[in-house]
C-alpha positions as CSV (number, residue, x, y, z in Angstrom):
1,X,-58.3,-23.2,-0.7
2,X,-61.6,-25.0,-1.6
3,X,-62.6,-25.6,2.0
4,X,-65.7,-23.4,3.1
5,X,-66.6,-22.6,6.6
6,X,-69.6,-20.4,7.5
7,X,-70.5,-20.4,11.2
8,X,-72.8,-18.6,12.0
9,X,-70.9,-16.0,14.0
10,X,-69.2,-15.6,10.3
11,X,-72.9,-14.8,8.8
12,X,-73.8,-12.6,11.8
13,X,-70.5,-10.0,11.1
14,X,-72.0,-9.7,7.5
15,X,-75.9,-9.3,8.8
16,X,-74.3,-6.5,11.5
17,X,-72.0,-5.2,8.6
18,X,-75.5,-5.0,5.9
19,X,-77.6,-2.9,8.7
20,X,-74.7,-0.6,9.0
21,X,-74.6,0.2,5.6
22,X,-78.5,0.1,5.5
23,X,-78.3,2.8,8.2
24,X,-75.7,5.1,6.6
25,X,-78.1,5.2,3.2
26,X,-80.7,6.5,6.0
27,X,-78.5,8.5,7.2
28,X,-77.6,9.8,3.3
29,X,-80.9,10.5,3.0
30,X,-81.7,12.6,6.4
31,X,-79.0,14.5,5.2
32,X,-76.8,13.5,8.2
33,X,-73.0,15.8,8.7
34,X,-70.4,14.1,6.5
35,X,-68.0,13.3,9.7
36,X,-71.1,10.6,11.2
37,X,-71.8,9.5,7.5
38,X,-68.1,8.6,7.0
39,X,-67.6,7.2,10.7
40,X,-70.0,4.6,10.3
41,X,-68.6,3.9,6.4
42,X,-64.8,3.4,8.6
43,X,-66.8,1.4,11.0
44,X,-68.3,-0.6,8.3
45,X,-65.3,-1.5,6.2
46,X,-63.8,-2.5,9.9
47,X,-66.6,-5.1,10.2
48,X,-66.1,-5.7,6.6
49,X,-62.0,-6.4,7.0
50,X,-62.8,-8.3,9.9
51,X,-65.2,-10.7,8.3
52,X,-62.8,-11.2,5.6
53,X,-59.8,-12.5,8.1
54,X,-61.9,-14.4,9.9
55,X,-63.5,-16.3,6.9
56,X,-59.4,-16.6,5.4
57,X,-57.8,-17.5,8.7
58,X,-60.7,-20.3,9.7
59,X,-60.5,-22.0,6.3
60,X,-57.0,-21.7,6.2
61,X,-56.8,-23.2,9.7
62,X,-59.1,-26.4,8.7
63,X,-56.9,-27.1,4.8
64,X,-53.9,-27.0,7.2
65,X,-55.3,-29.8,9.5
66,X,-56.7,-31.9,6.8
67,X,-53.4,-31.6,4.7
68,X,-51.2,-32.6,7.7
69,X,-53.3,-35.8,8.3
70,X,-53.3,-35.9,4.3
71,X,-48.8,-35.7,4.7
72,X,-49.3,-32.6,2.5
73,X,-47.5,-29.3,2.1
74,X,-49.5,-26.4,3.4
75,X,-47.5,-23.5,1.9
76,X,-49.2,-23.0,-1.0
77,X,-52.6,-22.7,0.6
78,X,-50.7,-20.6,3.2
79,X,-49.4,-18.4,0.3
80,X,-52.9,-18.1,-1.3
81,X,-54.4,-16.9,2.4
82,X,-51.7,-13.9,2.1
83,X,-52.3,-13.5,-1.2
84,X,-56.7,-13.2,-0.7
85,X,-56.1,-11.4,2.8
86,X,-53.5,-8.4,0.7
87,X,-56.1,-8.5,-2.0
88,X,-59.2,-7.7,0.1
89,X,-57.3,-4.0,1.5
């Protein structure tokens, strides 16, 4: 999959995703309780995850369409998708 696609709704899950971790380093050093501290380190890697499948699934989406209206077989590209989406948990 060479095919990029950054919208920026794309960008603006990883700008949300950097303040929350920005905010949990503050919180680190206020000395916040461990339970909010690892809430919002869950609540980041959520954002994180969903960045991820919606970066995979949009360029996988687009190769799809272009190889159709290429005559191509999609199922490698397909297969890589899986393969990026199981590496990233």
């Amino acid at each position: 999959m060479k095919l990029v696609l950054y919208d920026a709704k794309t960008k603006n899950r990883i700008k949300r995703a950097e303040g929350q971790l920005r905010g949990i380093l503050k919180m680190m050093e206020d000395e916040k309780d461990c339970k909010s501290v690892i809430t919002q380190l869950t609540a980041s890697r959520s954002a994180i995850d969903k960045a991820i499948a919606v970066i995979v699934s949009s360029n996988l989406e687009q190769c799809i369409v272009e190889n159709a209206e290429k005559g191509i077989e999609s199922s490698i590209m397909i297969e890589e998708a899986v393969n990026l989406l199981v590496k990233s948990r």
